[in-house]
BALOBA-1460 file (C-alpha; in Angstrom, 3 decimals):
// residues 64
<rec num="1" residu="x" x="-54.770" y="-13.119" z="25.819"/>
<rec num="2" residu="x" x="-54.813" y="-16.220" z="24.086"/>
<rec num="3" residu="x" x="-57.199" y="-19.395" z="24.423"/>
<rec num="4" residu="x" x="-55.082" y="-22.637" z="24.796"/>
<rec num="5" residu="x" x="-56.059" y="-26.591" z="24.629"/>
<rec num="6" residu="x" x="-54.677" y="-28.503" z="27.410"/>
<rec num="7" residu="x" x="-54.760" y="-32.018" z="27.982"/>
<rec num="8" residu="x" x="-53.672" y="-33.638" z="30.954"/>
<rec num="9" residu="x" x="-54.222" y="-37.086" z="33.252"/>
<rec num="10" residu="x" x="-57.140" y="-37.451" z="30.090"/>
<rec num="11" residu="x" x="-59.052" y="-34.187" z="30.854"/>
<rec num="12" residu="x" x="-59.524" y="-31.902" z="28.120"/>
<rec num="13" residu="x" x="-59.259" y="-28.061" z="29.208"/>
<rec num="14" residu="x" x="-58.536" y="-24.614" z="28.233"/>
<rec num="15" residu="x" x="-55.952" y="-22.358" z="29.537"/>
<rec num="16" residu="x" x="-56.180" y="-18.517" z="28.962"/>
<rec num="17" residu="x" x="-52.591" y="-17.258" z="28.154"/>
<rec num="18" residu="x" x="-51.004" y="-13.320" z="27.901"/>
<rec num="19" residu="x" x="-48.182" y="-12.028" z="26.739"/>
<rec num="20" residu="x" x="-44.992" y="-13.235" z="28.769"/>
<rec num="21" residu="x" x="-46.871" y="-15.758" z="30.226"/>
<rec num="22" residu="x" x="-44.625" y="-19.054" z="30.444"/>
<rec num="23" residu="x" x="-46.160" y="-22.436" z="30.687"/>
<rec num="24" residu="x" x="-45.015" y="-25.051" z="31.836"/>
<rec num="25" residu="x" x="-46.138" y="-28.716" z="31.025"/>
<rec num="26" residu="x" x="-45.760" y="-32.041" z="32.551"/>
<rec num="27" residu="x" x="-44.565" y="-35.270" z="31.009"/>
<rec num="28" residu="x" x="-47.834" y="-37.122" z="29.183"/>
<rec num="29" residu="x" x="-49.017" y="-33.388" z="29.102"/>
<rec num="30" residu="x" x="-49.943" y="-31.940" z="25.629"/>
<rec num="31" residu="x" x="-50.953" y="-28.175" z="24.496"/>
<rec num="32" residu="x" x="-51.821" y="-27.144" z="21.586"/>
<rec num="33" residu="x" x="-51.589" y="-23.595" z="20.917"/>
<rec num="34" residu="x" x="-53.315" y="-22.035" z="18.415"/>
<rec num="35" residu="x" x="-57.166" y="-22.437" z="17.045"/>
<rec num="36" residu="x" x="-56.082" y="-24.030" z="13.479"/>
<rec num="37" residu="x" x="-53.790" y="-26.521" z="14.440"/>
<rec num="38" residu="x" x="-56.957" y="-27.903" z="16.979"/>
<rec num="39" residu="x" x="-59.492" y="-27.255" z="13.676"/>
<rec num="40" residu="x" x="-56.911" y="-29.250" z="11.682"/>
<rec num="41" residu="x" x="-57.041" y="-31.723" z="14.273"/>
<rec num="42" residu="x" x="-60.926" y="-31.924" z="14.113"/>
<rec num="43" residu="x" x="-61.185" y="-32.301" z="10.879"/>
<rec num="44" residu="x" x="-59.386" y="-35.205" z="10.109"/>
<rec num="45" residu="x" x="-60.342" y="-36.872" z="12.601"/>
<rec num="46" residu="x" x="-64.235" y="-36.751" z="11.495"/>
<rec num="47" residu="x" x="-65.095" y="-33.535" z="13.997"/>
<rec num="48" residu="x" x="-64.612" y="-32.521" z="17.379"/>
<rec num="49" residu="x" x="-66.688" y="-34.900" z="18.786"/>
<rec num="50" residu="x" x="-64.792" y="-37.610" z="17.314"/>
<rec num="51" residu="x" x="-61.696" y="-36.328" z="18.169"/>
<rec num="52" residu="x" x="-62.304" y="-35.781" z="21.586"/>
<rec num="53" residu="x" x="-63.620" y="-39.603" z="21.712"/>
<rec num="54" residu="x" x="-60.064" y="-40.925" z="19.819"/>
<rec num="55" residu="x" x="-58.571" y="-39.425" z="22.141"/>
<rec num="56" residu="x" x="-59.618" y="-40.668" z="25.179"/>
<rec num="57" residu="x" x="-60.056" y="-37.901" z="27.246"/>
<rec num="58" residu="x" x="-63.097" y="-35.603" z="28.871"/>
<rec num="59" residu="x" x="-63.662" y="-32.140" z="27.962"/>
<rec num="60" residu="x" x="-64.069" y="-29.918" z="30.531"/>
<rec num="61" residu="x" x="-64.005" y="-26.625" z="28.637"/>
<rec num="62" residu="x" x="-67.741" y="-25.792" z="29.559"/>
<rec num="63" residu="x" x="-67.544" y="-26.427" z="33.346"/>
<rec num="64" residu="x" x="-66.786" y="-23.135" z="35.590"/>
């Protein structure tokens, strides 16, 4: 199983992936699929926090 980042309509979510799994995504959709491209991410853009605010968008990782 794999943790993904998904980021659609400017909500931030994860998406839990297994083997042979195909996904899908919309136009104006993004994923990102692994951890260090995401950590990359983070850390040029000053941390996650930050990043999350350039971007635009609300995380909804925590939320059930």
């Amino acid at each position: 199983m794999a943790t993904l980042i998904y980021i659609y309509a400017g909500v931030l979510q994860n998406i839990e992936r297994g083997p042979g799994d195909i996904t899908g995504i919309p136009p104006g959709a993004s994923l990102i699929v692994e951890a260090p491209e995401w950590e990359t991410m983070c850390e040029q853009a000053g941390g996650e926090a930050a990043l999350i605010a350039e971007l635009g968008v609300t995380d909804r990782r925590q939320e059930p």
